[in-house]
N, C-alpha and C positions, 0 to 999 in steps of 0.2 A: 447686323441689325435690320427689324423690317423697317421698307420706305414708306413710311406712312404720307407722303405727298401725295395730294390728289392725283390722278391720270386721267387723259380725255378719255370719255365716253360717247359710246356709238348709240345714239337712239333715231326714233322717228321724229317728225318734226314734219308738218303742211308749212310746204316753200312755196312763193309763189314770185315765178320767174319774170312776168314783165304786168306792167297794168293793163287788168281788167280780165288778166287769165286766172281759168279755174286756180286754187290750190294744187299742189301736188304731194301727196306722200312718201318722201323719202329719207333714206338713212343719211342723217349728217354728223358730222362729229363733234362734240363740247367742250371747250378747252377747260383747264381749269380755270378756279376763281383767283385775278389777280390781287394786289394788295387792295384790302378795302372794300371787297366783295364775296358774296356767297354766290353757289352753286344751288340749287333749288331742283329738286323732283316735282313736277306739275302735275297735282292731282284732279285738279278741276280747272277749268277753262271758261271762261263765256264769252261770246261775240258783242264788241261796243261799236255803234256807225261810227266812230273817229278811225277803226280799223276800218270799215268799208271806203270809209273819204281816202285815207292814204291808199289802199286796194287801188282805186281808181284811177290815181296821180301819173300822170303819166312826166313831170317835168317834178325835177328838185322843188321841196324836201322827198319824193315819189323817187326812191333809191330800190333797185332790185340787182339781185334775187334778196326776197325779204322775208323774216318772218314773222309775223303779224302777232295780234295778241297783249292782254294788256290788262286783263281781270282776269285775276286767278287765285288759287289756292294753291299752296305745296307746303312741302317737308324742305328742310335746308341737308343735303349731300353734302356738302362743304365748305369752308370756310377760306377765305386768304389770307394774309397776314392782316393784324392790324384791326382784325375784324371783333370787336368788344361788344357784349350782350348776346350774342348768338351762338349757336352750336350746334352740330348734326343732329338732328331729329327735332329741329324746332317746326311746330306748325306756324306756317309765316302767308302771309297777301302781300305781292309789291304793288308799289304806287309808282304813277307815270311822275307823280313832283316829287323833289325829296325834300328831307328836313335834315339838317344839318346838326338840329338844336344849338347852333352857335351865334349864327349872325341875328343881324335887328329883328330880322323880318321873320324869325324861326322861334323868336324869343318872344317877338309880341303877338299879343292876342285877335290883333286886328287883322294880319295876315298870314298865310299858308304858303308862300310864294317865297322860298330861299333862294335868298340872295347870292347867296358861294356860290350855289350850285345849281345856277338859272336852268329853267326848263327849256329843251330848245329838239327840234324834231330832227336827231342826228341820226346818220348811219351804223354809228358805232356806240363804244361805254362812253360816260360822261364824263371820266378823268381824261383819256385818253383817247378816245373817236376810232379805238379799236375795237375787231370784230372776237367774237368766241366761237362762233361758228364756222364750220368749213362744210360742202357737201361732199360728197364721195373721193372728187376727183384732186382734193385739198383747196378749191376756190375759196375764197371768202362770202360768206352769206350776214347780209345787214340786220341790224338791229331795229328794233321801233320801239320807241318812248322808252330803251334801256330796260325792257323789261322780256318781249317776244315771248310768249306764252303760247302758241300754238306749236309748242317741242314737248316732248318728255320730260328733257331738263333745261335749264335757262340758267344764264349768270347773270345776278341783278349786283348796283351797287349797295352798300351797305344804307345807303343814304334814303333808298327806296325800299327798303323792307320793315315791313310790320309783322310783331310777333301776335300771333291770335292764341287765345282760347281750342287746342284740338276738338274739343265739345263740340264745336259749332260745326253744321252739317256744310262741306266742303260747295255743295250749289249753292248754298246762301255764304258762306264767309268769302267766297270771289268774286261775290257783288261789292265788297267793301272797298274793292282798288278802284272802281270808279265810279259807275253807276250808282249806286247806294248812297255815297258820300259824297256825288256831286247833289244828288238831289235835295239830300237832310241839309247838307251845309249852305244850299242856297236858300230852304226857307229860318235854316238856325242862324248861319254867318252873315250871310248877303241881304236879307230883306229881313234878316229882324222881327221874325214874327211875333207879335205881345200876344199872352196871356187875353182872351175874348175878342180878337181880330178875325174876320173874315177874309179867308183868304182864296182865290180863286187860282186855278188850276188848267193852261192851257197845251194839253198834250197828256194822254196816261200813257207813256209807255213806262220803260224801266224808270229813268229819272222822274218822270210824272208823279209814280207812284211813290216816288221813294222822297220826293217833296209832300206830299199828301200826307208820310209816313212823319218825317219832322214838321210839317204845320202842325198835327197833332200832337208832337212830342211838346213843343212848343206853348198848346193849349189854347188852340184856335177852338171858337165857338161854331166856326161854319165854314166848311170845305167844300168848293163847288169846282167839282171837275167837269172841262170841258172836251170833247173828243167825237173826233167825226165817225168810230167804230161804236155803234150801240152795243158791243156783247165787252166794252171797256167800265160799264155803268158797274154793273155789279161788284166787280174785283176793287174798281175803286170806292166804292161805298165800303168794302169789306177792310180794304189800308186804311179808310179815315177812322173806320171803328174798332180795328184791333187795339 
């Protein structure tokens, strides 16, 4: 009979061996996905400063060799046990919080923030503070926010993955792990923005705009972004009025 059990896989993956040193490109290996987890192929990637701040760390949670990364896009490779809703060739985003959908805090509407499965900036997965990576020589290479998206593949827990729309164009559906939905969910969750509120806007970058993007969803009459790059005016005029 074939074994249809996952097997580690040999891809590329930017390691980066102590703080403040460049990346490195090399071949590491991916274990499989244990109970409660999928395997992910990473189609798209994007760089958030919460990876440059940990980059930089030089004293714990600043654990190395690490791989970095944490807005993305992929296909799910495979699955662990246990693993219910998902399936090889799902187009999926992970998130650095997970959701449980079980406990209070997953259940109400007031908060994002699972309780089971607190967010905490570990080395390793969040059942077990174990690693899925190894580099050439079979060391252990760390995890960040349970997600590490600067590989090929990655093992996320089940608790951090979202199933997307394949439609959506892979640069913009790996804005949704963080940047995108931190931005919308602090003018929709956190500040509440009413229907004819003026809402002002200090900083366009990714979040910037993507606050700019739900103040409007929201039905702000007047969006004033502020930023010390003058060639930010335009692009943010162009988020308030898509």
């Amino acid at each position: 009979m074939e074994d249809k059990c996952p097997k580690p896989i040999r891809c590329k993956a930017a390691v980066c061996r102590a703080a403040g040193e460049p990346l490195a490109v090399e071949e590491v290996v991916v274990d499989p996905p244990k109970a409660h987890e999928l395997r992910i192929k990473i189609v798209c990637t994007s760089l958030c400063h919460s990876d440059v701040t940990f980059w930089r760390m030089k004293d714990f949670p600043g654990v190395f060799p690490r791989i970095f990364g944490h807005e993305a896009f992929g296909v799910v490779e495979s699955t662990g046990e246990h693993v219910e809703g998902f399936a090889a060739g799902d187009a999926v985003v992970p998130t650095f919080l997970a959701q449980c959908s079980e406990c209070a805090d997953c259940r109400s509407s007031r908060s994002n923030v699972c309780s089971k499965y607190r967010f905490a900036v570990r080395p390793g997965m969040p059942r077990d503070d174990t690693t899925r990576f190894r580099d050439g020589d079979g060391n252990p290479i760390h995890h960040l926010f349970g997600v590490s998206s600067f590989s090929e593949y990655t093992v996320v827990d089940v608790t951090q993955v979202v199933k997307v729309d394949p439609a959506v164009p892979p640069a913009t559906a790996c804005l949704l792990s963080c940047g995108a939905t931190t931005g919308v969910g602090a003018a929709w969750k956190l500040a509440k923005v009413e229907p004819g509120s003026s809402v002002a806007i200090f900083g366009l970058g990714a979040v910037g705009l993507a606050v700019a993007e739900g103040a409007r969803i929201c039905g702000a009459s007047k969006i004033i972004g502020v930023d010390l790059n003058p060639d930010k005016e335009e692009l943010g005029k162009e988020r308030s009025l898509a």
